[in-house]
C-alpha positions in Angstrom: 6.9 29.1 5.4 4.4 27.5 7.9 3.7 24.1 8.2 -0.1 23.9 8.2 -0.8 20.0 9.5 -4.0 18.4 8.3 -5.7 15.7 9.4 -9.6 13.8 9.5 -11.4 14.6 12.4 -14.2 11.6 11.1 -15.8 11.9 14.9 -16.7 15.6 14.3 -17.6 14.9 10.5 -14.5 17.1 9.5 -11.1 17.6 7.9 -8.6 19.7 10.2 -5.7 22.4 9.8 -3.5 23.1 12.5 -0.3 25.7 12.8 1.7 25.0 15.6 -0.4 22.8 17.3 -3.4 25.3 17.1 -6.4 24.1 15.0 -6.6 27.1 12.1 -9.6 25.9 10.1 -11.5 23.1 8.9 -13.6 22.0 6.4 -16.8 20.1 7.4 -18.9 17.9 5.4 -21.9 14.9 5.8 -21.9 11.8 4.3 -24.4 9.8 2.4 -23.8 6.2 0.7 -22.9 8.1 -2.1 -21.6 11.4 -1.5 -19.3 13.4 0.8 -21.3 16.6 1.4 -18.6 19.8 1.8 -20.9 21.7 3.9 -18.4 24.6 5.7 -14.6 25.8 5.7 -13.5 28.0 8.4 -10.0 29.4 8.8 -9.0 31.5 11.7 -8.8 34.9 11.1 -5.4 35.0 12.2 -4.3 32.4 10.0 -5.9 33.9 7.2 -3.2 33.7 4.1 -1.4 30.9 5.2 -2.7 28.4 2.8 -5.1 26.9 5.3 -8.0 26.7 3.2 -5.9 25.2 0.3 -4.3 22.7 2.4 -7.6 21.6 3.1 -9.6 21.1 0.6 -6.3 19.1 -0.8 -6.6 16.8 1.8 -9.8 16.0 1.9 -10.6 15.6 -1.5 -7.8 13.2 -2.0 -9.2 11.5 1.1 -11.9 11.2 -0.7 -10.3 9.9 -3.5 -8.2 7.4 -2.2 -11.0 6.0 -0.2 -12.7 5.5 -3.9 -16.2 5.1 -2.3 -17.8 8.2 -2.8 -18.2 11.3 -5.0 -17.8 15.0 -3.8 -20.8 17.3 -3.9 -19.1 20.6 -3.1 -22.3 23.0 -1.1 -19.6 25.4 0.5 -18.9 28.2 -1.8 -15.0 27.7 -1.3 -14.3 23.7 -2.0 -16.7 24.5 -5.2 -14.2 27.4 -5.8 -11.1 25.9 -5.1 -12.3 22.6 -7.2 -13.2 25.1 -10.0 -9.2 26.3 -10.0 -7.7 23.2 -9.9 -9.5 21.2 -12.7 -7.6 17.8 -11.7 -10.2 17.0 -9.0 -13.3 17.5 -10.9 -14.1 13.8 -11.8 -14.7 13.5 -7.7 -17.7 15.9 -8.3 -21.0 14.5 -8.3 -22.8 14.5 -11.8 -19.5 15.3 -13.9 -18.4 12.2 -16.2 -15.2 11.0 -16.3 -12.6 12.8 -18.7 -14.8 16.2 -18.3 -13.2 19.1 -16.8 -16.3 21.4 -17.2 -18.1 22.8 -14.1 -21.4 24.7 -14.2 -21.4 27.8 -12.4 -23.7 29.9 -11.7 -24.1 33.8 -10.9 
């Protein structure tokens, strides 16, 4: 199994993935006073079924959480998704109340 090491690249408005010392993806995002905007995740092509993306979105949405300032507003497609399969982090969505596990989807 590969260790995929995550960290928050706050500098470069992102969280981080790296496989042996090589960054393999990240997940970007903006902030506002109220809201951590996902805007991107990129993995490496190469390091495509490693559980990159999932280790990601993990760790930054329980960033996120811990911090307990802001609420998630997922724009990229695969934090939405990846939110969307694991129902425990929906409260950090923008617009959901608390105790709901529904998400709108569209298409």
């Amino acid at each position: 199994m590969t260790d995929v090491v995550t960290s928050h690249n706050p500098q470069q408005s992102r969280y981080e993935a790296h496989i042996d010392g090589e960054l393999a993806g990240f997940a970007e995002y903006q902030l506002t006073d109220e809201l951590v905007v996902f805007t991107h995740t990129e993995v490496g092509d190469e390091f495509g079924g490693k559980g990159v993306g999932s280790a990601l979105a993990r760790f930054g949405l329980n960033d996120v959480r811990a911090a307990g300032e802001r609420k998630v507003m997922p724009l990229c497609p695969f934090i939405k998704g990846w939110i969307g399969k694991h129902p425990e982090y929906t409260d950090l969505v923008y617009g959901t109340t608390e105790g709901t596990t529904e998400t709108s989807t569209t298409g």
